[in-house]
Each structure stands twice: as C-alpha cells, then as structure tokens.
ChimeraX commands (.cxc) that place a marker at each C-alpha (Angstrom):
marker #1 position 12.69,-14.79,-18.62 radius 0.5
marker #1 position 9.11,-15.51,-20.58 radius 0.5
marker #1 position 6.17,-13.78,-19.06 radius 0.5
marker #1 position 3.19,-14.42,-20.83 radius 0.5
marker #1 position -0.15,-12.82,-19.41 radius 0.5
marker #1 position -3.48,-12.81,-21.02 radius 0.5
marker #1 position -7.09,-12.36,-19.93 radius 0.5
marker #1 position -7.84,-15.86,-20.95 radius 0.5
marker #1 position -7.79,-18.58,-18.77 radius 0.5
marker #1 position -5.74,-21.92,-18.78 radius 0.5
marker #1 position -5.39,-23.65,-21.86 radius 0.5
marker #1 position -4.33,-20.00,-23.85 radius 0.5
marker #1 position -1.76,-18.36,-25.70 radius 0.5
marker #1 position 0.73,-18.97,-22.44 radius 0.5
marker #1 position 0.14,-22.90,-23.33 radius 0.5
marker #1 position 1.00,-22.39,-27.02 radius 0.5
marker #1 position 4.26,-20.64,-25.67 radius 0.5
marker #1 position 4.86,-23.48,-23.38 radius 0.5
marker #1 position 4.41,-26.00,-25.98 radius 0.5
marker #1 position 6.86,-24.65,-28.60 radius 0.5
marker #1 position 9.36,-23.88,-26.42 radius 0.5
marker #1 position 9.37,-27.19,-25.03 radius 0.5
marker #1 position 8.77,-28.88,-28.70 radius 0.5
marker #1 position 11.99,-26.86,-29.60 radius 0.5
marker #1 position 13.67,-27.72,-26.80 radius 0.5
marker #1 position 14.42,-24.64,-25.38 radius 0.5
marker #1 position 13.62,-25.42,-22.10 radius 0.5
marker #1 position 15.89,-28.48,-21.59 radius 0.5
marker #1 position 18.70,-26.05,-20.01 radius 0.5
marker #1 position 17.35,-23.80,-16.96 radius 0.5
marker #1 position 18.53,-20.88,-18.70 radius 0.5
marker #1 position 15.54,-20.21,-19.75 radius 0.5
marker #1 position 12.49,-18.95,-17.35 radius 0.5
marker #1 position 8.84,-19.07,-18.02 radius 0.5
marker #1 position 5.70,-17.76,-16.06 radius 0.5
marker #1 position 2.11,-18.12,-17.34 radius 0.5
marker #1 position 0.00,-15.51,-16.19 radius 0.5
marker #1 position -3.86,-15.50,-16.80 radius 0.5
marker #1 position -7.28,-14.31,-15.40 radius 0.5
marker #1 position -7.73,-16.70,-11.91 radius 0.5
marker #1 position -10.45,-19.38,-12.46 radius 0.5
marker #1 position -12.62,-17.27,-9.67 radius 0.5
marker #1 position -15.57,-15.13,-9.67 radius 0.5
marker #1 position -14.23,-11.05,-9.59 radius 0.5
marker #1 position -16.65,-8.88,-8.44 radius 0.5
marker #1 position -17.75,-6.28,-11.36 radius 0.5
marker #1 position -15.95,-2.85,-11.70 radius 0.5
marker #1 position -13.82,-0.81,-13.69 radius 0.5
marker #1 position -11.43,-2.86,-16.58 radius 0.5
marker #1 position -8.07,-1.73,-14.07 radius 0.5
marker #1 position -9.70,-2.85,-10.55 radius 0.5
marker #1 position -10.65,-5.69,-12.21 radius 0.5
marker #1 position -7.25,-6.93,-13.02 radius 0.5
marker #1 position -5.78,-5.46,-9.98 radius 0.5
marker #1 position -7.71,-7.89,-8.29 radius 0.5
marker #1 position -6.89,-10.43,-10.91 radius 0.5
marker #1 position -3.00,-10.00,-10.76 radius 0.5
marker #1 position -2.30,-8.74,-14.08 radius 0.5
marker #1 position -1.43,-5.17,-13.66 radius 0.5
marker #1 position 2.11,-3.78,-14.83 radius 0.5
marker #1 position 3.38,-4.04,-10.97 radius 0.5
marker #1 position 2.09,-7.76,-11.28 radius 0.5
marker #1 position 3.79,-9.00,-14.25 radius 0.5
marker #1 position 6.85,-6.94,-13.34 radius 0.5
marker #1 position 6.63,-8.72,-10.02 radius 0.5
marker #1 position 6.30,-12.05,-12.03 radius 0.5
marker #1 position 9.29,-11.43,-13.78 radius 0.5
marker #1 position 11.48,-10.46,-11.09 radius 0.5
marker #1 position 10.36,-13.23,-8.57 radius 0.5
marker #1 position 11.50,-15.77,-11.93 radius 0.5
marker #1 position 14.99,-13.52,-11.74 radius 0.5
marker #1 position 15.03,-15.08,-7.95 radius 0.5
marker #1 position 14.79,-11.20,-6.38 radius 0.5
marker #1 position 12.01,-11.90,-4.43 radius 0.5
marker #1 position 12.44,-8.44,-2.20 radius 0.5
marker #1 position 12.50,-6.43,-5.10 radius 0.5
marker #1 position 9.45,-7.86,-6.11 radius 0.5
marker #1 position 7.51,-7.09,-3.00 radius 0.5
marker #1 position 8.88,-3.35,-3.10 radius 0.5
marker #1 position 6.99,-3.44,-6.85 radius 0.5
marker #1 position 3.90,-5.27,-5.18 radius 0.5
marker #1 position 4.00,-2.39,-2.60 radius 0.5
marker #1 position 5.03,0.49,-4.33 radius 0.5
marker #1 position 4.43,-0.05,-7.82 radius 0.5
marker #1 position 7.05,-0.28,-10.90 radius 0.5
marker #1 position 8.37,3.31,-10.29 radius 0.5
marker #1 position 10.88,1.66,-8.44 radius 0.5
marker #1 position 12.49,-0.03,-11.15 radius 0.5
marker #1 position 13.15,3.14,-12.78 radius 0.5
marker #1 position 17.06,3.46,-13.50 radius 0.5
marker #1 position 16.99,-0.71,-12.68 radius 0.5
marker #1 position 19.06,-2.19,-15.44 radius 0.5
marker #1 position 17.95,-5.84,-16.56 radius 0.5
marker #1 position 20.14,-8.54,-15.53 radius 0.5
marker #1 position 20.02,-12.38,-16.21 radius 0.5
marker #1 position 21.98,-14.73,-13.56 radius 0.5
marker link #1:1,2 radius 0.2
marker link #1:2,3 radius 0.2
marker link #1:3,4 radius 0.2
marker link #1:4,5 radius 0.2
marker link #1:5,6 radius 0.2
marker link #1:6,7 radius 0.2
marker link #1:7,8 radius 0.2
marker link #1:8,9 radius 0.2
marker link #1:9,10 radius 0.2
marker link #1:10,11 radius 0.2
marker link #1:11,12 radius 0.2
marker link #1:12,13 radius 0.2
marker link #1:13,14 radius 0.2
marker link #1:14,15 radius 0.2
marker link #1:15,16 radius 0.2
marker link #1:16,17 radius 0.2
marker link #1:17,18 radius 0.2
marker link #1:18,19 radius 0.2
marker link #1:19,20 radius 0.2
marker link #1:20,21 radius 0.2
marker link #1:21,22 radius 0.2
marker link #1:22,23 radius 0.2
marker link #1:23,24 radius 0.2
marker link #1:24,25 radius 0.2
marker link #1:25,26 radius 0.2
marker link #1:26,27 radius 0.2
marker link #1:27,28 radius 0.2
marker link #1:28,29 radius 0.2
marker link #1:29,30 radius 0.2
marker link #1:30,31 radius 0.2
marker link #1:31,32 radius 0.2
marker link #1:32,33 radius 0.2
marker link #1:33,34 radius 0.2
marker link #1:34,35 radius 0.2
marker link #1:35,36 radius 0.2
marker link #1:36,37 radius 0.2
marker link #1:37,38 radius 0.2
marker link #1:38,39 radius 0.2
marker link #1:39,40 radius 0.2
marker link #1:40,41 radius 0.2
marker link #1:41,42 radius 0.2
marker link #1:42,43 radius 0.2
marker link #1:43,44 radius 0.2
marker link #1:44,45 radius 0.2
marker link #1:45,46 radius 0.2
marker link #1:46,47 radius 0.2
marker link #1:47,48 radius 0.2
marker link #1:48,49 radius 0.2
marker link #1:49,50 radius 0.2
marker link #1:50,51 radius 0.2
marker link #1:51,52 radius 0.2
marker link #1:52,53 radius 0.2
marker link #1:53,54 radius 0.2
marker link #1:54,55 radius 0.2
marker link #1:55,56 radius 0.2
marker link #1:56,57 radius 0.2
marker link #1:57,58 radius 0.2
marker link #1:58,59 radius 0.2
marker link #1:59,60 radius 0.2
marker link #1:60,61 radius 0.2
marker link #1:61,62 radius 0.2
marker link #1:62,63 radius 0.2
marker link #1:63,64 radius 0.2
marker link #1:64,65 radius 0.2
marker link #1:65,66 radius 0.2
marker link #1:66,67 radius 0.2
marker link #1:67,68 radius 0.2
marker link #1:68,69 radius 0.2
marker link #1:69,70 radius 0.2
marker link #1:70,71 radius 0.2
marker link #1:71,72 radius 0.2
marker link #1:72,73 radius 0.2
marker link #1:73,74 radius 0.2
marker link #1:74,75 radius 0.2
marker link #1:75,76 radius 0.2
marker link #1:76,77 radius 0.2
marker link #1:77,78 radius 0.2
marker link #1:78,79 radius 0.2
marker link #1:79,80 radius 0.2
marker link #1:80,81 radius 0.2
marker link #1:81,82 radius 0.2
marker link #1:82,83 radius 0.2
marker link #1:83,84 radius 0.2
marker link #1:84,85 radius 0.2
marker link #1:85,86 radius 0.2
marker link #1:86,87 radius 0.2
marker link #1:87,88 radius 0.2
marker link #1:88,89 radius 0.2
marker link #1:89,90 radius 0.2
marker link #1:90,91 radius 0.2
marker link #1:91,92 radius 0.2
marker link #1:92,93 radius 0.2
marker link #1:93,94 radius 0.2
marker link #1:94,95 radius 0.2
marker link #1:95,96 radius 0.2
view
C-alpha cells in the first residue's frame, strides 16, 4: 500500500506518484494499492495548523485509517478514526 498525503490539492505530488507508477507499470497487477490524500477543495474555517487538518482528514489517525481501509480492514479503521492510532500499537503490518 501507497499513501501519499500532502497539503496541496489535486494535481500534486500524489499525481506524480500515480503517473510513474502507472508509466512503470506497476500498477497493472492489484498487488499494489494506492490512496491520494490531499487538502479537500472546501473552505476550512481558520484555526490552529492540527484542527485544521483534523478537519481536513490528514492527521496520523487519518492516513493510518487510509491505509488500513486500502488493506480491506475497514473495522480496524474506524477503531483508529475513533480512538486514534494507539490502537495499532503491537499491530504487525500485513499485506493480503
């Protein structure tokens, strides 16, 4: 699994990603899993650099959540939505 996130918008580094690794053919098999995650192409109302991208979806618990929901464990995702990434801790990495 990819996960790119940036505080661009579309058209960023996840694109460049997204091009080579189609351009090298890497994603021809589904072995390999990409997400794209930028800044949403909405108006956020002003506050601190972490509320801000809490409310954008780009925290840790977010990408982690990204990540996992690519790894098709969608219920583990919403326990890190919920509860943070604490609850990964001792959560070895597996690829299906």
């Amino acid at each position: 699994v990819i996960v790119t996130a940036e505080e661009g918008s579309m058209g960023g580094f996840g694109d460049h990603v997204l091009s080579f690794l189609t351009n090298e053919g890497i994603l021809d098999s589904t072995k390999c899993r990409v997400r794209t995650m930028v800044i949403p192409d909405q108006f956020i109302e002003a506050g601190g650099q972490k509320q801000q991208y809490d409310i954008a979806g780009l925290t840790a618990k977010h990408i982690a959540a990204t990540a996992l929901k690519a790894l098709d464990r969608h219920g583990l995702a919403l326990d890190v939505l919920s509860n943070g990434p604490a609850v990964l801790a001792g959560e070895a990495p597996t690829v299906a």
